[in-house]
C-alpha positions as CSV (number, residue, x, y, z in Angstrom):
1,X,179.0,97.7,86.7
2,X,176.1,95.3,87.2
3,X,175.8,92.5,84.8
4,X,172.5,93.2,84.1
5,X,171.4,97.2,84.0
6,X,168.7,97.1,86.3
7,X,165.7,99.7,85.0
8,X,163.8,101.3,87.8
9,X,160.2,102.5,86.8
10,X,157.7,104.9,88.8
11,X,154.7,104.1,89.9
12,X,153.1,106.6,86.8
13,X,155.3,105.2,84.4
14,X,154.5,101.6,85.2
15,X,150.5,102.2,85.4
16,X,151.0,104.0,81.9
17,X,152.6,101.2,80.0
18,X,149.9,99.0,82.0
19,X,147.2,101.4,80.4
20,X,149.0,101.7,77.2
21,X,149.2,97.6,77.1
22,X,145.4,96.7,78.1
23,X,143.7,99.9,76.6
24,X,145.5,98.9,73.0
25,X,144.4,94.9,73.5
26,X,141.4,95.3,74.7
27,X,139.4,98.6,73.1
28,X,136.7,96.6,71.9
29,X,135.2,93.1,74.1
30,X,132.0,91.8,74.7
31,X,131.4,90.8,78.0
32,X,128.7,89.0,79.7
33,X,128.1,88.8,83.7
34,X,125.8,89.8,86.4
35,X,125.3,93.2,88.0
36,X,125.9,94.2,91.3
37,X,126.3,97.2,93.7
38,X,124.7,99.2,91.1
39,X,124.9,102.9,91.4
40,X,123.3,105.9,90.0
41,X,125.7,109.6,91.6
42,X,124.2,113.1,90.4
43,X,126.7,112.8,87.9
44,X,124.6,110.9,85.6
45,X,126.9,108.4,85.6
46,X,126.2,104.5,86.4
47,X,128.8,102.7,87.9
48,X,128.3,98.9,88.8
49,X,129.9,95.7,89.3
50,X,130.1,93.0,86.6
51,X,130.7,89.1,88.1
52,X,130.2,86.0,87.6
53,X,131.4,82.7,89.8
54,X,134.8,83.4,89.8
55,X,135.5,86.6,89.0
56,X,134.5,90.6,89.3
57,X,135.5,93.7,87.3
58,X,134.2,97.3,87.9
59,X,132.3,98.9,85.0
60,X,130.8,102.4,84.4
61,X,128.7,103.9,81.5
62,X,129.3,107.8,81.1
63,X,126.2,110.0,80.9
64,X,126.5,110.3,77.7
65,X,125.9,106.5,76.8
66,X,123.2,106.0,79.5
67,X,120.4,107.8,77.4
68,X,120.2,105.4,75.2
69,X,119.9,102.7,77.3
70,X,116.0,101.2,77.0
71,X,115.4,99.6,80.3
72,X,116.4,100.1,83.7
73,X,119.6,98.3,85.1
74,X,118.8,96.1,88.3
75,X,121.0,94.5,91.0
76,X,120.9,90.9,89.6
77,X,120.6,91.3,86.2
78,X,122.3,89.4,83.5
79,X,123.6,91.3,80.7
80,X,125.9,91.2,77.7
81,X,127.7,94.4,77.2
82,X,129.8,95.9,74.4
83,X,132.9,98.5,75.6
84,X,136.6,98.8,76.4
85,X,139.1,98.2,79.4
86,X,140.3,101.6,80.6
87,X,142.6,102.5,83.7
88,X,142.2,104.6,86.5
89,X,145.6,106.0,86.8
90,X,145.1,107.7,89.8
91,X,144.7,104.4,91.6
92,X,145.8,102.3,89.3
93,X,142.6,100.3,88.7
94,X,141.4,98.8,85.7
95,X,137.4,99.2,84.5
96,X,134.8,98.8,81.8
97,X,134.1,101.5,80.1
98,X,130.6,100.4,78.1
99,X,128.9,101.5,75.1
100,X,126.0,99.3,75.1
101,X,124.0,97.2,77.0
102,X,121.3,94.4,76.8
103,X,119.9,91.8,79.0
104,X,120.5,88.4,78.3
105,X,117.7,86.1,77.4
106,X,115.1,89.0,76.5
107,X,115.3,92.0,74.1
108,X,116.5,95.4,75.7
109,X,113.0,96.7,74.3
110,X,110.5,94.2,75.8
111,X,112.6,94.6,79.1
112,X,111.9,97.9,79.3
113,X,108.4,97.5,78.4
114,X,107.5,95.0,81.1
115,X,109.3,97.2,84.0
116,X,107.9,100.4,82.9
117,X,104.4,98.8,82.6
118,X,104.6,97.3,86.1
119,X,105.9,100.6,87.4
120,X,102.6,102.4,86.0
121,X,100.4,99.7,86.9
122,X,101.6,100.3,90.6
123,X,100.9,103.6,90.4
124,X,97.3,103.5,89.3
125,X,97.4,104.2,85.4
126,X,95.4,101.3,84.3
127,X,93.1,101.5,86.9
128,X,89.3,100.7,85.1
129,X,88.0,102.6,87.6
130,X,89.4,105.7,86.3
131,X,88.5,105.4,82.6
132,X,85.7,107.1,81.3
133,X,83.0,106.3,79.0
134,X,82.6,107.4,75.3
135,X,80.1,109.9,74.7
136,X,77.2,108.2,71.8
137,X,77.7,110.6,69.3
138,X,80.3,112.9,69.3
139,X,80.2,116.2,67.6
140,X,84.0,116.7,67.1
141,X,86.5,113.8,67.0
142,X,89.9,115.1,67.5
143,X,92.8,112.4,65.7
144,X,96.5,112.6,66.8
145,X,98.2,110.2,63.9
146,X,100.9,110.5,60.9
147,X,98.7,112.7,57.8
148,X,100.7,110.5,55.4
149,X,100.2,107.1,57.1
150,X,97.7,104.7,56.0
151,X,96.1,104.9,59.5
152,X,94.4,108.1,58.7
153,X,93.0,107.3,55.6
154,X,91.4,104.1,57.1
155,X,89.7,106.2,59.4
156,X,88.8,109.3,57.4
157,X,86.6,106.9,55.3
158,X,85.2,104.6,58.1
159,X,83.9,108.1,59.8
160,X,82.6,109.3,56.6
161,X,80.8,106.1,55.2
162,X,79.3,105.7,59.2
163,X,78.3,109.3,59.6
164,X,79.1,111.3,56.8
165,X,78.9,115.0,58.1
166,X,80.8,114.2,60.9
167,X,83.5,116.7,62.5
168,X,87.2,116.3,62.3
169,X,90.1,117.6,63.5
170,X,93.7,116.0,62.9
171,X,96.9,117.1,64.8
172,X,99.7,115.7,62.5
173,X,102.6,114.2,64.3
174,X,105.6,111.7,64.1
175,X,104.5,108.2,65.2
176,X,108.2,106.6,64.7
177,X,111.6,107.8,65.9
178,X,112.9,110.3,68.1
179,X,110.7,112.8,69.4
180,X,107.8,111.5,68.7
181,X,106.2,110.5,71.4
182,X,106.8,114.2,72.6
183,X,105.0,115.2,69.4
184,X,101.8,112.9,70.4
185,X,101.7,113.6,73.8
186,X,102.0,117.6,72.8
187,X,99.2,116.6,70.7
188,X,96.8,114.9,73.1
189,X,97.4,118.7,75.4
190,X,96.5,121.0,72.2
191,X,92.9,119.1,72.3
192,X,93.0,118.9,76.3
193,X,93.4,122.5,76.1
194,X,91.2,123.8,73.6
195,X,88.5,121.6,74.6
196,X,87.1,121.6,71.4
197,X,86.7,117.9,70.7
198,X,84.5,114.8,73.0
199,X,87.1,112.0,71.8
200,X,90.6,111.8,71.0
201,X,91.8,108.5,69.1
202,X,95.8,108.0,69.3
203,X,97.5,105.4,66.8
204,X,99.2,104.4,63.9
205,X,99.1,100.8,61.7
206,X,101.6,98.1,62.5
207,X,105.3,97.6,62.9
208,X,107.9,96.0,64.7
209,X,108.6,96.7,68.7
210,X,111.0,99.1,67.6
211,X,108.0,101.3,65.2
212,X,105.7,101.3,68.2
213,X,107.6,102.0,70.7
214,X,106.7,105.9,70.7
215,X,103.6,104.4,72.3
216,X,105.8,102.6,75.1
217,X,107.4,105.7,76.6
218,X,106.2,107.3,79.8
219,X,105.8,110.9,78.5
220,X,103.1,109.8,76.3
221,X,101.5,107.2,79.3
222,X,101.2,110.2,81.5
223,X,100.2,112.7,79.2
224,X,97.2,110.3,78.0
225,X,96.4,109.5,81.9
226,X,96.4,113.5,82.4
227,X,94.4,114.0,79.7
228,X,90.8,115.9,80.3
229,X,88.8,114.1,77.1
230,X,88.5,110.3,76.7
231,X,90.9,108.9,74.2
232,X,91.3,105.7,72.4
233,X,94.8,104.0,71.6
234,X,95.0,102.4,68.1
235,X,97.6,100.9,67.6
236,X,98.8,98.2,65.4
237,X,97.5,95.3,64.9
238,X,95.3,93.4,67.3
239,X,98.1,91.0,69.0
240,X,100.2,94.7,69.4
241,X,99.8,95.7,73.0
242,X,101.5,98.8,74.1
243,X,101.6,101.1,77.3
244,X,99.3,103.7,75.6
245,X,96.4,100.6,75.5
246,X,96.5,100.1,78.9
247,X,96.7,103.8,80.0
248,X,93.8,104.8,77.2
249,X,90.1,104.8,78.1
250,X,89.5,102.3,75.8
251,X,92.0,100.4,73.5
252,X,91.0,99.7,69.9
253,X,92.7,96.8,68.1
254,X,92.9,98.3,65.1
255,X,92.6,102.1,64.0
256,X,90.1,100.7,61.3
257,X,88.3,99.6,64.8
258,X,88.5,102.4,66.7
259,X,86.9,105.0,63.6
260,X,84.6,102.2,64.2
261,X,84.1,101.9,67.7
262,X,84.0,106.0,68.3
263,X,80.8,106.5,66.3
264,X,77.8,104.9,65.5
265,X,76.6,103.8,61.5
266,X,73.8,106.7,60.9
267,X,71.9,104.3,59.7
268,X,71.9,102.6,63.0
269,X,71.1,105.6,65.0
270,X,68.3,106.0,62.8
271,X,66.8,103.1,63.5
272,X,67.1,103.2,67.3
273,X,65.7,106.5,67.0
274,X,62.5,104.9,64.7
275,X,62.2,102.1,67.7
276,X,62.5,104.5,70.4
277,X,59.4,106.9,68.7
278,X,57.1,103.6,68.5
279,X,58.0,102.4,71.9
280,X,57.6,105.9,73.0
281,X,54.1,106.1,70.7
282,X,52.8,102.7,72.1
283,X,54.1,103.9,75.7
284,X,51.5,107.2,75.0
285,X,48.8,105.4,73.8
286,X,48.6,103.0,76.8
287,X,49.0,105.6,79.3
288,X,45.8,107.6,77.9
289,X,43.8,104.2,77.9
290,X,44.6,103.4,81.3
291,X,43.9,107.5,82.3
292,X,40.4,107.3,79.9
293,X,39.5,104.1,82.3
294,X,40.5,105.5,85.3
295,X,38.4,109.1,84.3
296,X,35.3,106.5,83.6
297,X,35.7,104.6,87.5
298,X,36.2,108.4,88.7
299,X,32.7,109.4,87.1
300,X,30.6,106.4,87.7
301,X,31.0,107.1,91.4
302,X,30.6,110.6,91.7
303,X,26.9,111.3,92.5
304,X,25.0,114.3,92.9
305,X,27.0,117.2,95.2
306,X,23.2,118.3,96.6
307,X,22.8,114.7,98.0
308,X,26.1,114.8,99.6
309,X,25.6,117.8,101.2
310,X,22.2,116.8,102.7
311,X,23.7,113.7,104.0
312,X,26.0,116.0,105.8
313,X,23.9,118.2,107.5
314,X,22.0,115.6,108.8
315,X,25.2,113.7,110.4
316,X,25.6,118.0,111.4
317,X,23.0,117.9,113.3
318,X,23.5,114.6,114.9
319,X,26.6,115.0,115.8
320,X,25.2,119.1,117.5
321,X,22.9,116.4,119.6
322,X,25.2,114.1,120.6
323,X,27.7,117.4,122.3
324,X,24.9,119.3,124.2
325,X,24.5,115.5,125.9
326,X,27.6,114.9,126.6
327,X,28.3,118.6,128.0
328,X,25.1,118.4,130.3
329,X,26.5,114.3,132.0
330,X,29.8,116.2,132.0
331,X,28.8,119.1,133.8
332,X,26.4,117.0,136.1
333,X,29.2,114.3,137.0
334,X,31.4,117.5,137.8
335,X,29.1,118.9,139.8
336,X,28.5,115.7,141.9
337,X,32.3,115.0,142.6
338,X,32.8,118.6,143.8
339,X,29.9,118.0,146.6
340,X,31.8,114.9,147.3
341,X,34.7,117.2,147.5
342,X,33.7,119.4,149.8
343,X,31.8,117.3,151.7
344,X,35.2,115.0,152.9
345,X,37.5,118.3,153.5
346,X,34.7,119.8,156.0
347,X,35.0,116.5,158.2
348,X,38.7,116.0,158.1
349,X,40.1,119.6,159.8
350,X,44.1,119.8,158.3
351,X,45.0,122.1,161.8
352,X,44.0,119.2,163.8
353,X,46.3,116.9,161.7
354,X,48.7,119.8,161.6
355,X,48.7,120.0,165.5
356,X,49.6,116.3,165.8
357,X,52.1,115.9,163.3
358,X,53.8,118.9,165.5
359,X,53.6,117.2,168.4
360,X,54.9,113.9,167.5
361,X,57.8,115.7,165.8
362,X,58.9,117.1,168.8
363,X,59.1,114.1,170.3
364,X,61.3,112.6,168.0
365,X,63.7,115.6,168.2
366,X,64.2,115.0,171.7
367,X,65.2,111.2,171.6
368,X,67.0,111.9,169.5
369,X,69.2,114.6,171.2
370,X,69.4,111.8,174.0
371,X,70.6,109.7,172.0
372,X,73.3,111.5,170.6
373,X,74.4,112.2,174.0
374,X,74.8,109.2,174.5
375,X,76.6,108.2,172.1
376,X,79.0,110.9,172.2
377,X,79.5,110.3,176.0
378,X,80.5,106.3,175.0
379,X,82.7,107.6,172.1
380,X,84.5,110.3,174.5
381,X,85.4,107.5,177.4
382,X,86.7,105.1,174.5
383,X,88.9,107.7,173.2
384,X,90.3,108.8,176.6
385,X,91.0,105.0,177.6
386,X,93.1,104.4,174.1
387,X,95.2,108.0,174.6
388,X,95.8,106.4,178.2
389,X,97.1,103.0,176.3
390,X,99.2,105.1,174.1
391,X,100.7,107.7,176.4
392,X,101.8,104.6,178.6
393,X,103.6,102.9,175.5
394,X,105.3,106.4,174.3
395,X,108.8,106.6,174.3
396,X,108.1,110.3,175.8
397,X,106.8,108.5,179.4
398,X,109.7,106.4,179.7
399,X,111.8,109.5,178.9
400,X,109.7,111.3,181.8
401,X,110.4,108.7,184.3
402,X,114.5,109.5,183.9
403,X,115.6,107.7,180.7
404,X,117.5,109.1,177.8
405,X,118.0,108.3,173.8
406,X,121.7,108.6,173.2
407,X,122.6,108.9,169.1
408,X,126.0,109.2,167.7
409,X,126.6,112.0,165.6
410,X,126.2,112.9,162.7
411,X,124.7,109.8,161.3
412,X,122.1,109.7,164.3
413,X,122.6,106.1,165.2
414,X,120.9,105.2,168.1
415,X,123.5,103.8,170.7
416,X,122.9,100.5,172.4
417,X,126.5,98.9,172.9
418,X,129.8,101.1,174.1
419,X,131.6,100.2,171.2
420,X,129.0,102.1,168.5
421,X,131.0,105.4,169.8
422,X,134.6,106.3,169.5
423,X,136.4,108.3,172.6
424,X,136.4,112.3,171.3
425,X,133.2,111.0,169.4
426,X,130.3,113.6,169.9
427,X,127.1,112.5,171.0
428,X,123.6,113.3,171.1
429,X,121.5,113.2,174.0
430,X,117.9,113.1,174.5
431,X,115.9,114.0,177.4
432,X,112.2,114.6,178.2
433,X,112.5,118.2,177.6
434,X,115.5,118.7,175.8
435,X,118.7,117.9,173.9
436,X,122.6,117.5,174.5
437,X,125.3,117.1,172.7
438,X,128.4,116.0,174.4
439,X,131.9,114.8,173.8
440,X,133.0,111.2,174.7
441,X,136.1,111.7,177.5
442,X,135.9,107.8,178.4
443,X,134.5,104.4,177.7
444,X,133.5,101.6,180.3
């Protein structure tokens, strides 16, 4: 029996007292590091790689966790996260199994504000071009806010000390905690749909990041970007910005301002409308003084019709004169040009001309013909001397004169030297009328 008992463990039982061992010392760590290979599997899951100089350990954060995380995770990243060390038994691998995570340097909040604002902004949402104006005095204001907040109240009594009789509808939401950013932007669609109001102010008095951020999530950007009627975001205090202020056609710093800003002081109205009447009076009186002046002009130079119309039968009659003149010169210069006419085609007969023409026509015809003669005569001797030239220079006259083309087959080399052809070789042999093919018997 050995000395020492020697205790043999399997792979399973070793990785389990592994498990057991790290699981029970390390079930709640802190751990700071940088991500990397960050993925996101339709299981909901994030996995990722935590490093820093030296070192790397795998992490995941279950589905379960990963709604509740504020921002977006990022290759790069620096974070500080709260979990456990767990082990993959299967292949014997230990992990991170977070809980929590945060970035390190900035709050999880504000980092998620700033990517989902640059995300929107990239997509258009806070384009000025799209917002829309306020209309000057709207008949309905529609309010989506907290009825118990002091928000409300603010802007109940601002309305009703600016313009007492007018209209308002309140949708009461949440403004803080879960859900309510659903709530608002459900809100903001009941008025869309109904159509009912011209404005819509959203917003709520101040707080911390964490009491506004209803206002930072993307449900309630979208919603106010989708939304039909103009609306104003109130919320805070004037330093608070959120994502709803930039979305909004027109951010109010206060909700105080925006009761403020959405309708005009009666008074006010009333007194453009007292400017506008005496402008508009003055405006009146001018124009009938300058149309009274003009009438006056008008009637200082009308005269009597009668003397108008005298004047005009006289230039009538005139004018009668001046026609029957110029119709007789016309008809006498036509007359004259037609004797001069006539006279000049009765001394030049056209058959005479005719007859000429015809005659020297002819003439032309027939040198012509000769000289196409001619020159088909030359052309024909030239082309009989070169078919000479080439019918002497034709392999088909030296053939004639008793010569043959000999070509080995069946590449159809021509043969000039004995040794292009091998004895039993066959041969083709050309002649002036005619081929042969023969067999080689010999070579000399």
């Amino acid at each position: 029996m050995d000395l020492f008992e020697r205790r043999i463990l399997t792979v399973s039982q070793l990785t389990a007292g592994i498990k057991d061992l790290l699981e029970s010392n390390f079930d709640d760590v802190w751990v700071e590091g940088e991500i990397s290979n960050l993925r996101h599997p339709p299981s909901g899951h994030i996995y990722f790689t935590l490093k820093d100089e030296n070192s790397q350990i795998r992490a995941v954060i279950f589905k379960m966790q990963v709604r509740y995380l504020r921002f977006e995770l990022e290759d790069g990243l620096q974070v500080i996260c709260w979990g456990r060390v767990g082990i993959y038994e299967k292949r014997g691998e230990y992990q991170l199994i977070l809980d929590y995570v945060e970035p390190k340097g900035i709050g999880s909040l504000q980092l998620a504000f700033e990517q989902l604002k640059e995300r929107l902004a990239e997509e258009g949402l806070f384009d000025e071009a799209r917002k829309r104006p306020l209309p000057l005095l709207p008949k309905k204001i529609g309010i989506v806010t907290s009825p118990t907040g002091a928000a409300i109240r603010d802007m109940l009594n601002i309305l009703r000390r600016r313009f007492e009789n007018i209209e308002v509808d309140l949708y009461p939401v949440k403004v803080q905690g879960e859900g309510s950013a659903e709530e608002m932007a459900q809100g903001i669609k009941y008025f869309g749909q109904r159509g009912e109001v011209d404005v819509i102010i959203v917003g709520r008095g101040g707080g911390s990041l964490e009491d506004l951020w209803a206002f930072n999530e993307e449900v309630l950007a979208r919603t106010i970007f989708d939304s039909p009627i103009p609306i104003i975001s109130a919320v805070g205090h004037e330093t608070d910005f959120t994502i709803a202020d930039f979305v909004a056609d027109l951010r109010a710093p206060t909700p105080s301002a925006a009761a403020e800003m959405v309708v005009r002081e009666k008074r006010d109205l009333f007194r453009t409308i007292d400017d506008l009447e005496q402008r508009m009076g003055k405006e009146m009186d001018n124009l009938l003084n300058r149309n009274r002046e003009e009438v006056n002009r008008l009637r200082e130079r009308t005269r009597d019709p009668r003397l108008r119309i005298e004047e005009l039968f006289l230039r009538l009659d005139e004018c009668w004169a001046r026609l029957a003149t110029a119709v007789r010169r016309t008809w006498r210069e036509s007359r004259e040009r037609a004797g001069r006419v006539s006279h000049l085609l009765l001394s030049q007969d056209p058959l005479q001309e005719i007859e000429a023409l015809r005659d020297g026509l002819s003439q032309r015809t027939k040198g012509m013909i000769g000289d196409i003669s001619n020159i088909l005569s030359s052309k024909r001797k030239e082309w009989e001397k070169e078919m000479a030239r080439l019918d002497a220079m034709s392999p088909l006259a030296i053939l004639k004169r008793g010569y043959s083309i000999t070509k080995r087959l069946p590449d159809g080399t021509i043969l000039r030297d004995v040794q292009e052809v091998e004895v039993r070789g066959t041969v083709e042999v050309r002649l002036y009328r005619g081929e042969i093919i023969c067999r080689v018997e010999a070579k000399r």
